[in-house]
Each structure stands twice: as C-alpha cells, then as structure tokens.
N, C-alpha and C positions, 0 to 999 in steps of 0.2 A: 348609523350613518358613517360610524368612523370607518367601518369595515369596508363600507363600500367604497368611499374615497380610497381607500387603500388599495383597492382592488381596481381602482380606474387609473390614477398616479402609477403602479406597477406590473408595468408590461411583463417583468420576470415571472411576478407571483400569478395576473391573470393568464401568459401562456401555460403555467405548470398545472393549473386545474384544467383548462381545456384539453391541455393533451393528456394529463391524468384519464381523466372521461373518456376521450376517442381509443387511446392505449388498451385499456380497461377492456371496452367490448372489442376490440381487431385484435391485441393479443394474448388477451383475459379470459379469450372466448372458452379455453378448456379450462378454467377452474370454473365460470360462472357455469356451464354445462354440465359438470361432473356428478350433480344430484341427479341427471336428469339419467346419463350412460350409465353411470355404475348399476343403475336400478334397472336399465333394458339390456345390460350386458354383461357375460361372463368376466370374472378375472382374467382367466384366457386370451377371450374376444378382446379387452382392452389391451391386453400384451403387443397383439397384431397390429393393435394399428397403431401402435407408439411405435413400433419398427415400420410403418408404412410413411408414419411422418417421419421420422429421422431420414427416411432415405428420399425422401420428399422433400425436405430442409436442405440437405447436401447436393440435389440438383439444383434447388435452386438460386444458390450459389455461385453454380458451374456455369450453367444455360447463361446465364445473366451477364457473365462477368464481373459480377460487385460492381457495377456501373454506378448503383445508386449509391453508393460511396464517395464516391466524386463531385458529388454534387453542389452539396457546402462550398469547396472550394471554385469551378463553375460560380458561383452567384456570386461569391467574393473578388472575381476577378473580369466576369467579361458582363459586356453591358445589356441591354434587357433583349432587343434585336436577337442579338447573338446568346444570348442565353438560353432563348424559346430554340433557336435555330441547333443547340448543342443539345438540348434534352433529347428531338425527335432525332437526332444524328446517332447519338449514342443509345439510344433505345432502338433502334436499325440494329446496330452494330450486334446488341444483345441479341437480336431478332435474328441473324446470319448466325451468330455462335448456337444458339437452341436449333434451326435446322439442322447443322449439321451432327451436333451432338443426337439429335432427335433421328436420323436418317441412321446413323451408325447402333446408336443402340435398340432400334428393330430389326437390324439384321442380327445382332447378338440376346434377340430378347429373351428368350428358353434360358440362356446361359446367365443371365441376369436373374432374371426368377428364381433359379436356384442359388447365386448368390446372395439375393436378398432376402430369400426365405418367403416367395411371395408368389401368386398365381402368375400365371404369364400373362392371363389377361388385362393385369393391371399395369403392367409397366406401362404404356400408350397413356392411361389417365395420367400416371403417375409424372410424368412427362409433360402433359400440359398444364397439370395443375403446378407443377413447380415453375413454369417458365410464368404463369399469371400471377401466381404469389411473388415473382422477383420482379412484375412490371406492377403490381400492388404494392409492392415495397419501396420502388422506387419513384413512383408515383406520392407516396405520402412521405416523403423523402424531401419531395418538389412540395406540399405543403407546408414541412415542417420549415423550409430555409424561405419561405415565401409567406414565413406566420399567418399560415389560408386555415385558422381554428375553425372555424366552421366546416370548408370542406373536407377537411380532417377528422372532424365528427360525425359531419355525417354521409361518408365512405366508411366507418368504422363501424357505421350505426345497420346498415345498411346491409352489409356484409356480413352481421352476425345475426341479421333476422332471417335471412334466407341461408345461411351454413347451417342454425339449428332446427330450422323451419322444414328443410328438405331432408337434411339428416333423421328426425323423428319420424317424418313420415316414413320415408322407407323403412327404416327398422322395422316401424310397425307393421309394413307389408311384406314383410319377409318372416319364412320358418324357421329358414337352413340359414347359417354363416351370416348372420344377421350383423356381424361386423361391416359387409360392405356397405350395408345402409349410412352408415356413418362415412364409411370412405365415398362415396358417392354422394352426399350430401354436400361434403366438404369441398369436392372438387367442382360440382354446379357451382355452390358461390362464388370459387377462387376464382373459374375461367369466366361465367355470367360479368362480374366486377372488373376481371382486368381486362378484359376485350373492349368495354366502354371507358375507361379510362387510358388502357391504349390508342384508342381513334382519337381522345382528346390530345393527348399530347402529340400524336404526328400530326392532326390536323392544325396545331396552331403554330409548330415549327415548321414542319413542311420542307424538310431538310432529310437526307437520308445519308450520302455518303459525301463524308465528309473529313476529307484528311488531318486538315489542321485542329478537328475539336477531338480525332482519334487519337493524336500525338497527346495532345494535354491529357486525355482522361487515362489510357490505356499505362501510364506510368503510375499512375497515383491505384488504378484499379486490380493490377495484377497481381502485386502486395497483398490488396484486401481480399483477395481470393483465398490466398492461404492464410492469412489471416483470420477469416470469416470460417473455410476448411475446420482449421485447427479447435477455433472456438465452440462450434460444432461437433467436434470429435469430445471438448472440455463437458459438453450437455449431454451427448448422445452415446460414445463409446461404451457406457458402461452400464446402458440399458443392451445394445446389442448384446455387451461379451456376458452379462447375464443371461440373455439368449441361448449363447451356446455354450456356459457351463452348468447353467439350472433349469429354468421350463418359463414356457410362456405365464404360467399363474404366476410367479415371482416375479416378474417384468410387469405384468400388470400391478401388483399391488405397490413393487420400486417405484413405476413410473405415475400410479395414483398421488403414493406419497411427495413424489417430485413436483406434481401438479399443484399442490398445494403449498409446498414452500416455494415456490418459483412465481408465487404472486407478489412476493418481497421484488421480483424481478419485476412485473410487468410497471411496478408501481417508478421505479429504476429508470425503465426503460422509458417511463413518460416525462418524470422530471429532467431527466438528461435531453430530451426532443425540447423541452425549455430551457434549458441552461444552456446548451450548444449557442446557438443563434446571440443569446447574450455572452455567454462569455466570449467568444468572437468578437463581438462590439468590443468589447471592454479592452481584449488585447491590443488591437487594432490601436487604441485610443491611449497604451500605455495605463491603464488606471488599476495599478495595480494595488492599490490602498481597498479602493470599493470590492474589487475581485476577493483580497483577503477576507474582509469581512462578512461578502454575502455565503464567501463560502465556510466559513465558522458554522453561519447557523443553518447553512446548506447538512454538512452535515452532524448537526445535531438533533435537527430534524428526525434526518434518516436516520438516524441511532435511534431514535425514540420511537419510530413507526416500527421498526427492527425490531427492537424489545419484547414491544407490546405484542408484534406480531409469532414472534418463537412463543412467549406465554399463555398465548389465547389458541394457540394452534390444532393442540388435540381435540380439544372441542370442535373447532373447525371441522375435523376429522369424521368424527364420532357423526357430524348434522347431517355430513353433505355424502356420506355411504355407509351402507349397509355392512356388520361386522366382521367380513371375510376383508377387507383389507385396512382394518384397524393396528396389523400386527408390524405396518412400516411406521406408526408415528414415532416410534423411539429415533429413528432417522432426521425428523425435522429438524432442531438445532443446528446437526451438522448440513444436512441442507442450505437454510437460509443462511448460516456462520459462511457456507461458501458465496453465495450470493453477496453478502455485506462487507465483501473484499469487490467483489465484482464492480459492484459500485465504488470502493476506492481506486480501482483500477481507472477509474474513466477518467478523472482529472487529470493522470498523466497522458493516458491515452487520447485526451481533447488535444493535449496542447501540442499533439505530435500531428493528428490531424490537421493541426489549423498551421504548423509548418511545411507541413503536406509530406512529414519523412512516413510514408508508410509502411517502407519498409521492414521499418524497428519495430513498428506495430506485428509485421507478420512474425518475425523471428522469433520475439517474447512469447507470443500464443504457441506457435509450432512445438517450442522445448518445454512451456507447459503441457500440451497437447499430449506428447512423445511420456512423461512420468505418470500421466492420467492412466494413458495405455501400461504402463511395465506394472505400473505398485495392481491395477486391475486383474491382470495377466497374473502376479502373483497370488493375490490374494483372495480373488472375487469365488474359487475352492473352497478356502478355510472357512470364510467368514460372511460369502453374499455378499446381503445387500449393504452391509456394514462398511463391508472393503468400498463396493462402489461410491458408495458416500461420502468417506473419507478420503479416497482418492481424487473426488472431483475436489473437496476442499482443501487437499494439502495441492494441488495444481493450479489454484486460483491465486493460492496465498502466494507460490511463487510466480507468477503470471502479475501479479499484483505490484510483487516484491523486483521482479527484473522491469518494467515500466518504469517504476521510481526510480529506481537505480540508472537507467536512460537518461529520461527526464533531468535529472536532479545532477548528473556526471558528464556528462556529453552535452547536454543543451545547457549547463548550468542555469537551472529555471526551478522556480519554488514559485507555489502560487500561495501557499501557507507551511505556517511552522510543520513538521514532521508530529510534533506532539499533539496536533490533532486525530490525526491516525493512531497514533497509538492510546488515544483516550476514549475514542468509540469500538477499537479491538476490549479495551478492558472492559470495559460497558457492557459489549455483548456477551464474554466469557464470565461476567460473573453473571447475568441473565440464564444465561445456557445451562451453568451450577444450579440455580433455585427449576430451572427446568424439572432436568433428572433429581433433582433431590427432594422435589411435592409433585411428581407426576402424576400421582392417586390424590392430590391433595388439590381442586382446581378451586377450593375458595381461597387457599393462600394466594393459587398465580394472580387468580382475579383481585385480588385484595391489593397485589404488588401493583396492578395495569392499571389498577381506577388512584391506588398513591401518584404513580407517573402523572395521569390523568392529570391530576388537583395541582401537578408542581408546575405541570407546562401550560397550564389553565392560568394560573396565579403570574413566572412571571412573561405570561402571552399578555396579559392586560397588564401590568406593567411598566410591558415593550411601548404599548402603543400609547400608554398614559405617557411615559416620557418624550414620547414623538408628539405628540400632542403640543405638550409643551411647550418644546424646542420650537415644533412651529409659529407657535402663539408667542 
C-alpha cells in the first residue's frame, strides 16, 4: 500500500515508469530485437544496416528541422488555442523543408548511394522513413510536454509490433540480401505510424503557414539542428569511419556491442522525458531546495542502474548472440562509462533548454563532435574498435565538461554541489576496474550486483519508513 501511495502522490516517480515502458519498446526496439537479427543475420548484414540507420538518423534531423525540439518551450509560453495551432504550423513548415530536401536528393541519388555506401534503390525509402521517424519524434515530444503516458505507450507499443512483426516476415521470405527485410520492415512501421499521427496533429491545429509561430520556433530550432548533427556524428561517426578503415563484419559486431551498452541510454532517455516537464515546474516556481534534493537521488539511482548494468553486461552478451560477436564485450565499460556522462550532460543541458539558449547547446556538441572525428581518424588503424570507443567516451566527457562550464560560468546556475558528479564518476571507475579485473570470473560480478542489490533494498525501506513517519 505504501508503494502505491507513493506512486499516486508522485507525478515525477509515476511519469519516469511510464515513459521508462513506452522508451523501452520505441527506442529499445534494437536491443529487445537483437536475439531475434543476430540469429537470422550475418555480422556483415548487421554492419549494413547500422550505416542504413545512421544515415536514416541524420536525415532525419535535417528533413525536420529539429522542430520537435521546440516544443517544450511552445507549451511553456503560448496558450492551448495557439498551441494546437503552432504544432500543425510547424509540422507544415518540416513538411516544405523534407519536399525540398526530398526533390533535390533524387536528382542526386546514384551520387548519394555511393556516398552512403548503399543501393540506389533505397535512398527514396530512406527518405521517407526519416522524414516519419522525425514527425514520430515530434509527435511523442507533443506527449511527453502534454504528460499523454498512455498515448505515449501505446504509439511505442504499437510501433514496435509492427517494426518487428514486418521485419521477420520478410527476412524470412527472402534468400539473397536478406538485410533488406529488416530495412523494409523498419520503414513500414515508421511511415504506417507517422502518416496517422501526422493527420492527427494537422487535423486538430489546422494551421499551416504561419509566420509568427515560424519566427519563435525557427530560432530556438536551427541550433538544435547542429546540435542534434553533431550529437549524431558523437553515436555514429565511428561506426561509419570503421566502415571505411575495416569491414562490414567489424561494424556489425562494434555496433552489436553498442546496442547493448546503449540500453543504459534508452533507460536515460525515458527518465529524462520525466524529469524535463518537472524540473521546468520546479524552475519556473524558483524551488530550488526540492530540485537539489530530488536530484541527489536522481542520480544515485543512475549510478546504481550504471553499475549493475557494466557488471551483468557480458552475460547479457553471451544470451542475446551467437559467439561471432562475443569478441566486442571488452568495449562495454567504455561504452556505457560514455553514456553515464551523457546523462550528466543533461542537467546542464535542461537548464539551457529551458532558457531557450540553444545555441551553447549546439556549440558544446559541435567541438565534441569535431575530437570524436580526429582522435578516430587517428587511431581507429591502430586499434579499431577500441579507438572508437574511447573516442566517443573521451568526447562525451568533454561535451559533458564544456555544458558545465556554461552552465555554471556564464548563467551562474548550479542545480547541485559539483561533488555529486564527481561521486557517481568514482562509482563508475571503480565498477569498470572489478569489470576487467573478474571478466572470466561472473560469480564475483554477480555477487558484487546482488551486494548493491541488498544495500539499495535496505536503505529504499528505510527511505520510505522515515516518510512514513514524518507523515504520521
């Protein structure tokens, strides 16, 4: 009973499970899938089509304008009228930018195929399914600042029965190049999905062009293009330039390995669609006492989901594929060690959003972006997949480290002590040490995850015995 009170009292804690869930299957879908591809697909075949999504991710970015980026601030400022009236205005606006980028790149499409390393026939999909993943993006954008947890689940739910539902099938009907079954699966769901949630949203604005909501968004939007860019080049650049200094089978087994440390991310990416929306309130309201506090065990949390999750990871590895691309788990650590900067990045990164400087948001990502590319470019010869890895984590950390330094200098803004950050880094670095130092040894790691286990067990009851109290 006490659980559930707490859970109806706690708008923070019941948004972060709902969108944990909806996050989970919309952008979980390739780790939850991964037992299913590794097993109907080459290392190779997977290579492909991690360069078919990357170059899929970066259109649609472009198509879109980062529209859905804007949107937060939209809800915070104009009223509900005019709200519905700026969604369908700026989802036009997206709509005019994908024609045209859409017209220019089939007359250049042959020349595109060979820069992307891809049939020609696919650029056209490739094309619409980025412009529907960037009105599915910004569509569940509109429910995450409209706290819509249910339509948010189930568009995510929804989404991922028909991506892997179509995806399978065709594999299976197919002999030859049996990776398009998967790209063609992928792209039924995205455009199926956002064609129906495209009609919603123009149908209820019913707005198309429109000056004055172009002028607000297109300043706040054009930032988070390269922004977004940049951020993308931090996840993707060093799967391509693997590409072009080693083979497709080493992309696939990098970007298998990546798939599974990047659940630390998706996990990230849902508790942040809950904290946004409150920490907003909270700024809004000056409360900067409660902000302090809930973010202590904000992230202490995450250090501990972090932990648990570098320790139990290989095994993860080992369940979910067959032993050709067992040889990337030494990469994990450094993986998710980038990711659990990613997630410190966002508290400086909220409170720039919610000033709407987005600018400083693009800049910071761009010059991490720019060393991701050189230390790669250097070293991804010597060392592979190794360079890659470390590269995207020494780019995070200062991506990480220029935000703070913003933040904390220029807005003179602290939302907590500095020694929080520096107390979930040590956390993780000595996690990352018992990693590689019992790699062959997974009843010490598990022995370490079920100790965490009993500590955050013991005091989670407590937590809640002392609330009890105080209530009473």
């Amino acid at each position: 009973m006490r659980i559930k009170s707490l859970l109806k009292g706690n708008t923070l804690l019941n948004s972060a499970i709902w969108y944990t869930v909806g996050t989970f299957l919309l952008k979980g879908i390739n780790f939850f899938t991964t037992p299913i591809f590794t097993n109907l697909l080459s290392t190779e075949e997977f290579g492909i089509i991690t360069i078919y999504s990357t170059w899929s991710a970066i259109f649609a970015i472009i198509v879109g304008l980062s529209m859905n980026g804007t949107i937060g601030s939209a809800k915070a400022n104009l009223g509900d009228k005019e709200y519905n009236e700026y969604l369908s205005s700026t989802l036009f606006l997206g709509t005019i930018s994908f024609a045209v980028i859409c017209i220019v790149s089939l007359l250049f499409k042959n020349e595109l195929a060979n820069i992307f390393g891809l049939k020609s026939s696919l650029i056209l999909i490739l094309l619409f399914e980025s412009f529907f993943a960037f009105v599915i993006n910004y569509v569940t954008a509109v429910f995450t600042f409209d706290r819509n947890h249910k339509a948010f689940l189930f568009t995510s739910a929804i989404s991922t029965i028909i991506n892997v539902s179509a995806s399978v099938l065709l594999i299976l009907s197919m002999n030859n190049e049996r990776y398009l079954g998967r790209i063609y699966g992928g792209a039924i769901a995205t455009i199926v999905i956002g064609v129906i949630l495209y009609i919603k949203i123009i149908l209820k604005g019913r707005t198309f062009i429109n000056i004055k909501y172009w002028r607000f968004a297109l300043p706040i939007a054009i930032p988070l293009i390269l922004h977004n860019l940049s951020h993308l080049v931090l996840n993707q650049a060093d799967k391509i330039m693997l590409q072009k200094y080693t083979n497709d089978d080493i992309v696939g087994i990098y970007s298998y390995t990546y798939t599974i440390g990047a659940l630390i991310n998706t996990i990230q990416i849902a508790l942040n669609s809950a904290w946004m929306p409150w920490y907003f309130e909270k700024l809004k309201e000056k409360n900067s006492e409660e902000i302090k506090k809930v973010s202590a065990i904000y992230i202490g949390i995450f250090t501990v989901l972090t932990s648990m999750f570098i320790l139990g990871s290989p095994e993860i590895v080992k369940i979910l594929s067959p032993e050709s691309y067992w040889s990337g788990i030494g990469l994990l650590p450094i993986i998710i060690a980038g990711y659990y900067f990613v997630f410190l990045y966002t508290f400086p990164s909220n409170f720039q959003f919610y000033m709407k400087k987005t600018n400083f948001i693009a800049m910071g990502t761009i010059i991490s972006a720019i060393i991701n590319i050189i230390i790669n470019y250097i070293f991804i010869k010597k060392i592979g997949m190794y360079a890659a890895a470390l590269s995207t984590l020494i780019a995070y950390i200062v991506l990480f480290a220029m935000h703070f330094i913003i933040v904390k200098f220029k807005f003179r803004h602290a939302d907590f002590p500095f020694l929080y950050n520096l107390l979930g880094v040590f956390v993780i670095i000595i996690i990352s040490c018992i990693f590689y130092i019992f790699l062959n040894n997974m009843f010490v790691r598990w022995g370490v995850i079920f100790l965490i286990i009993c500590v955050c067990a013991y005091l989670g009851l407590k937590y809640l015995k002392r609330n009890s109290i105080d209530k009473n």
